[in-house]
N, C-alpha and C positions, 0 to 999 in steps of 0.2 A: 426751507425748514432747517432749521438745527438741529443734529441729531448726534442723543449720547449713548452709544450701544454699549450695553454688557456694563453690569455695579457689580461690585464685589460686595463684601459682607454687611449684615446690616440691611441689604434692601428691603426685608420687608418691613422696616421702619420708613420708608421714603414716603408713606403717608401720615407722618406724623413730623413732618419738618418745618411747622408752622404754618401751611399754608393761611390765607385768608378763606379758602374755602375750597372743598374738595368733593369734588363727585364721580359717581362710577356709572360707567358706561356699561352696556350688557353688550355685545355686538351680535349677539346670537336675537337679542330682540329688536334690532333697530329697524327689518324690515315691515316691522307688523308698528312702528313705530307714525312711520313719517317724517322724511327729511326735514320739513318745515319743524317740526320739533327740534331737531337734536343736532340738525347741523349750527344753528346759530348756536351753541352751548359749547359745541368744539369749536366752530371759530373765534368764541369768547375765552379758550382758554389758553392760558401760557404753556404749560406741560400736558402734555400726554405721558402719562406713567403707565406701560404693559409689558403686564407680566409674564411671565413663559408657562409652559406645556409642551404641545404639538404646533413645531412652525408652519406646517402644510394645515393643520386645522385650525389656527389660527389664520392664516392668508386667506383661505377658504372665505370663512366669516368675515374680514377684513374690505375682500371685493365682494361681497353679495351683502353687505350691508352699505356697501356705497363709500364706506370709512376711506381706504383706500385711491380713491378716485378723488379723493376731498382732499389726499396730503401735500401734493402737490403746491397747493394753492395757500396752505398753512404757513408763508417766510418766516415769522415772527413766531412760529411755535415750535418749543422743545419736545424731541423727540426720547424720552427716555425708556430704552429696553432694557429689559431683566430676562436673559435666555432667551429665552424663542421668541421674546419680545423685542428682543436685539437681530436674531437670524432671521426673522420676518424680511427683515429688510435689506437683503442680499438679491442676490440672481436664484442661488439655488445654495441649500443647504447641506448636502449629500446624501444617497440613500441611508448611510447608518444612523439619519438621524430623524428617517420618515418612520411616525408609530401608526398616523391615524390611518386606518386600513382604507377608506374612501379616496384618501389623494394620489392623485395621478402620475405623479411624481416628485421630483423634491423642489421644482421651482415654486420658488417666493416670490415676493413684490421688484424685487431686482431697484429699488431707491436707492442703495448704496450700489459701490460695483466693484465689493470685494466679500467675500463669506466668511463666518464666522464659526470657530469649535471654541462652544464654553464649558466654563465649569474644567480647565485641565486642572489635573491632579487633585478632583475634586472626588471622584468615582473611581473602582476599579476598572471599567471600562473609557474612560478618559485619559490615559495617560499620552503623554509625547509621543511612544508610537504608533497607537493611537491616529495623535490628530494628523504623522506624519501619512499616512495609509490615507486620510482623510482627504488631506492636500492634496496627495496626488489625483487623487479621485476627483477632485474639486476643480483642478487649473485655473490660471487667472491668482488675483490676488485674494488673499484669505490668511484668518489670524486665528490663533490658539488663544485665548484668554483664562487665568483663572480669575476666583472670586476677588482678587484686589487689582483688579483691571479693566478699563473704561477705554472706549473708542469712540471720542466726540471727531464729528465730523460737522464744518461751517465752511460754507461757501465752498462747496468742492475740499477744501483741505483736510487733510485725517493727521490726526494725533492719538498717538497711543499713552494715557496716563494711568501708570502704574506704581503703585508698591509691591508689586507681586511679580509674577514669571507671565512671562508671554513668548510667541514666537511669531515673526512675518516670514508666511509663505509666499513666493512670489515665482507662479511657474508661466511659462508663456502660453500653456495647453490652451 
């Protein structure tokens, strides 16, 4: 799977970029659904575009609706996260960034295997030192992204494209 975490400005335009055809998934109904339904419509699609919230309550719904067990197996489909739609797909997010009070702690689907702080210098509580407190907390590798910065990652390889500020943290914790 190819996967492009974190868009800068503008995403919530990314459903209006001509596709041929676009549909929304609910993940929170897929169980009451039927895989026979809904798996063949995500493996018929080239993008997966989701959005952010809560990354522990999104992963939640991600493996209990099966979605997640499915990515694997998606080579040929784009992965594109928006916030939590990007940190989904770490190891673990860090507690400052767990809201949904159910989740058991901050690990995510762990599909990439470096973490992500979005949105820097976006919020008053986003700043660099911030995501540096973040990092440490985090170890391993992990990046700071703001809104004009993308983290496409294919075939193993990571690329950070940016017009904006970023930071690679890389601790051995």
């Amino acid at each position: 799977m190819q996967r492009l975490v974190g868009a800068g400005p503008g995403f919530e335009h990314l459903s209006g970029l001509g596709w041929a055809s676009l549909g929304v998934l609910e993940l929170t109904a897929l169980p009451t659904i039927g895989e026979e339904r809904w798996v063949p419509w995500v493996r018929q699609a080239d993008v997966l575009l989701v959005n952010g919230g809560d990354a522990t309550h999104l992963c939640h719904w991600m493996r209990d609706s099966g979605l997640a067990a499915l990515l694997p197996s998606l080579t040929d489909t784009v992965w594109v996260g928006v916030s939590a739609g990007s940190m989904v797909m770490a190891p673990r997010i860090g507690p400052s960034f767990v809201e949904w009070p159910s989740a058991p702690d901050d690990r995510t689907l762990g599909l990439v295997d470096f973490a992500i702080f979005p949105h820097l210098d976006a919020f008053p509580t986003n700043t660099l030192a911030d995501a540096e407190r973040w990092a440490a907390d985090i170890g391993g590798l992990a990046y700071a992204i703001d809104e004009q910065t993308a983290i496409v990652v294919d075939a193993g390889s990571v690329e950070v494209v940016s017009e904006g500020r970023w930071v690679d943290f890389r601790h051995d914790g």
